[in-house]
Each structure stands twice: as C-alpha cells, then as structure tokens.
C-alpha positions as CSV (number, residue, x, y, z in Angstrom):
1,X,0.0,0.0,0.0
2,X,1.2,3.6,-0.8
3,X,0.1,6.8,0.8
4,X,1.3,10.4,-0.8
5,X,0.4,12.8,2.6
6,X,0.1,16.5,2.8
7,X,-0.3,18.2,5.7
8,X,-2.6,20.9,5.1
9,X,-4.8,24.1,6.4
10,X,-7.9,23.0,4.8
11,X,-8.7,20.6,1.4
12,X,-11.9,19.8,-0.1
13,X,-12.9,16.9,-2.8
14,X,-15.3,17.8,-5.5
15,X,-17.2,15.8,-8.1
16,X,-19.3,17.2,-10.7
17,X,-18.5,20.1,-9.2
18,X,-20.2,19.4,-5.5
19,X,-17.9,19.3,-2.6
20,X,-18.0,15.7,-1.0
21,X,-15.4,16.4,1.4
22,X,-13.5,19.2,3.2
23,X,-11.3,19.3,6.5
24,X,-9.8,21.9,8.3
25,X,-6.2,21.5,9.5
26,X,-4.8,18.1,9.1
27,X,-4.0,15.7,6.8
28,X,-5.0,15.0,2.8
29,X,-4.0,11.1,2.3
30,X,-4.2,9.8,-1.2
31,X,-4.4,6.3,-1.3
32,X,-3.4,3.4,-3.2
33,X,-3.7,-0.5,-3.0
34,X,-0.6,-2.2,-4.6
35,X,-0.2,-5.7,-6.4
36,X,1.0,-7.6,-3.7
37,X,-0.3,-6.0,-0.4
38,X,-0.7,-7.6,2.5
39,X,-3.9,-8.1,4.5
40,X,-2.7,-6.0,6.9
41,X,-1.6,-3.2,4.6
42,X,-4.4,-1.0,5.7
43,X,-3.8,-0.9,9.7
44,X,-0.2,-0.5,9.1
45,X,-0.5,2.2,6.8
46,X,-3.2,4.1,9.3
47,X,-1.1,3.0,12.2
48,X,1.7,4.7,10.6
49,X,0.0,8.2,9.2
50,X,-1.3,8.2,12.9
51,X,1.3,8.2,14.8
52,X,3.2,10.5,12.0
53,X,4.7,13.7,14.4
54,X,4.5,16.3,11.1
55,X,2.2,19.1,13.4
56,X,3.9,21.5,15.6
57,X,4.5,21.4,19.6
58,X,4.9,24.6,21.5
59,X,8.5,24.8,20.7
60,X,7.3,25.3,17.0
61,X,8.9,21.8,16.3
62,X,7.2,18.7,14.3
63,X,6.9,16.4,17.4
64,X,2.9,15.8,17.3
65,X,0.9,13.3,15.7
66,X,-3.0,13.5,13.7
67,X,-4.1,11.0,16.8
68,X,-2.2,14.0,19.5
69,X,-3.6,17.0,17.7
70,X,-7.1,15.4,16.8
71,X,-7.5,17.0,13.5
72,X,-8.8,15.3,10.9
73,X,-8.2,13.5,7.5
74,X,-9.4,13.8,4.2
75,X,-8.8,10.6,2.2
76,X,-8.7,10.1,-1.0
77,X,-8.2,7.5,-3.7
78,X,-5.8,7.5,-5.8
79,X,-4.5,4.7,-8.2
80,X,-2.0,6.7,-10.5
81,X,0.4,6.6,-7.3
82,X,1.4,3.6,-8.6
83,X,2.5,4.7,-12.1
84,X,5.7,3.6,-13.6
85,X,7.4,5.9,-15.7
86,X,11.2,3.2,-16.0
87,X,9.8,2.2,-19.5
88,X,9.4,5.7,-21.3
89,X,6.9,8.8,-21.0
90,X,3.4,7.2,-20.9
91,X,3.0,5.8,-16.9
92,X,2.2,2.0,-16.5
93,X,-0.1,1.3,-13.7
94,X,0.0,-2.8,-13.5
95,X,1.4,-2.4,-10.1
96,X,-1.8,-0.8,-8.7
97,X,-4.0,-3.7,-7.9
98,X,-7.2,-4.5,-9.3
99,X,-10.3,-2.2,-9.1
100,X,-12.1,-4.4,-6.6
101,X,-8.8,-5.1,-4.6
102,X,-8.2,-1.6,-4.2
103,X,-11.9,-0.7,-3.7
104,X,-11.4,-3.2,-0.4
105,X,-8.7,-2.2,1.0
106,X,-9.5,1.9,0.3
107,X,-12.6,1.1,2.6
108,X,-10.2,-1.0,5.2
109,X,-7.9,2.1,5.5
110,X,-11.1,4.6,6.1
111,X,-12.3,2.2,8.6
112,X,-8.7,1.5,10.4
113,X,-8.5,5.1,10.6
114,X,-11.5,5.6,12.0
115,X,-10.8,3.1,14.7
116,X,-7.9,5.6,16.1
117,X,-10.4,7.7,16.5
118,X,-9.6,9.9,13.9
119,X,-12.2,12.4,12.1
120,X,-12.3,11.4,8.4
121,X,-13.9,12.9,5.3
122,X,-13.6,10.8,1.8
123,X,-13.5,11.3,-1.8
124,X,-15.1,8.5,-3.5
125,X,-13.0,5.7,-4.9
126,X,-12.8,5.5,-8.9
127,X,-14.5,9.1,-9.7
128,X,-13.1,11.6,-11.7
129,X,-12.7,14.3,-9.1
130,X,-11.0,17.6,-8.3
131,X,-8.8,18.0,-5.0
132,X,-8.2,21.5,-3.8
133,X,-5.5,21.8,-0.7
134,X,-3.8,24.5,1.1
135,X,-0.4,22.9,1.9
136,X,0.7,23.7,5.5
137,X,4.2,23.7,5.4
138,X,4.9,22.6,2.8
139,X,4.8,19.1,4.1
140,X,4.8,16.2,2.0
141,X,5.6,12.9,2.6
142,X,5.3,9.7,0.4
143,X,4.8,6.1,2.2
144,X,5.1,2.4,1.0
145,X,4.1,-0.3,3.9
C-alpha cells in the first residue's frame, strides 16, 4: 500500500462540481492499493499516518501526531500513485491492484482510521474528481508499507 500525505490548512474533494469532502487543518491522504499488499496493509498504513509527528508542539517543532492534535483526514483514492514511468513517457499502472482489490482495501484504511479515533472525510474511490488543498508547510511525505 502507498500513501502520498500532505499536511494541510484545509482541502476539499469535489465531483461534478459538488464538494464531498472538506477538512480543516490536518491531513489529505491519497491512497493506493498495490499488487501484492498484504492483508494488513491497511492498519499499518493508518497506524503509521497516525502516529506520524509532522504538526507543531509549542517549541514550533514537528513532534505531534494526527491521533495528538485530533485533526482530521481527508482521504482520497488514488491509483495513479502507482505509475511507472522506467519504461518511457506514458505511466504504467499494473502495479496498482485491481479495481475491486483496491476498492477493499480503500474502505479497510477509512475504517482503520476511523478506529484511532480519527475524524475522516472521503472522496469516493474510482471518480473523476477535483482535490483542492492548502499545503501547510509545505509538508509532504510519500509512504510504501
């Protein structure tokens, strides 16, 4: 499983032009179930965005975590994070898994998440949508479990 994460002042998902989610401070997630993942691919990814310190402490230094400054999370689907551009200009996505695999395990990682306790908003997996983001920061951070 991959995860490309941005900590951000606010981001919003919209399809057909009607916002489906939209956080304050915290975190956009985009998502992606790879070939290969394990069953447990999902809680260790959330385990591991969770405990993430990328938020400032007092000391204006990155030592707090999503789960120690209860903001929320917007996540969003996103198979193209498994494109391969070794083979020329045109991305290859055969390392994303299949469209019902990654439906399952998108829905697994929402609800391990959730679990944590964390506030979540969602795009919706396989639509054609629009992400708007204020990067806070910036911080960006890309994740392979």
């Amino acid at each position: 499983m991959r995860a490309l994460i941005q900590r951000v002042s606010q981001a919003n998902v919209a399809i057909d032009g009607e916002i489906v989610g939209a956080i304050g401070p915290g975190l956009l997630i985009f998502i992606c179930a790879m070939v290969g993942d394990t069953p447990d691919a999902p809680t260790k990814m959330a385990a591991k965005i969770a405990k993430l310190r990328i938020f400032k402490d007092d000391a204006d230094k990155m030592n707090l975590s999503l789960m120690d400054t209860h903001r929320t999370a917007l996540i969003v689907s996103q198979f193209t994070l498994a494109g391969d551009t070794s083979r020329g200009n045109r991305p290859g996505f055969s390392s994303a898994a299949r469209p019902d695999d990654g439906r399952a395990a998108y829905e697994a990682f929402i609800a391990e998440v959730e679990k944590l306790g964390i506030t979540t908003q969602t795009g919706q997996f396989g639509a054609d949508m629009a992400v708007n983001l204020t990067n806070d920061g910036p911080i960006t951070l890309w994740i392979d479990v």
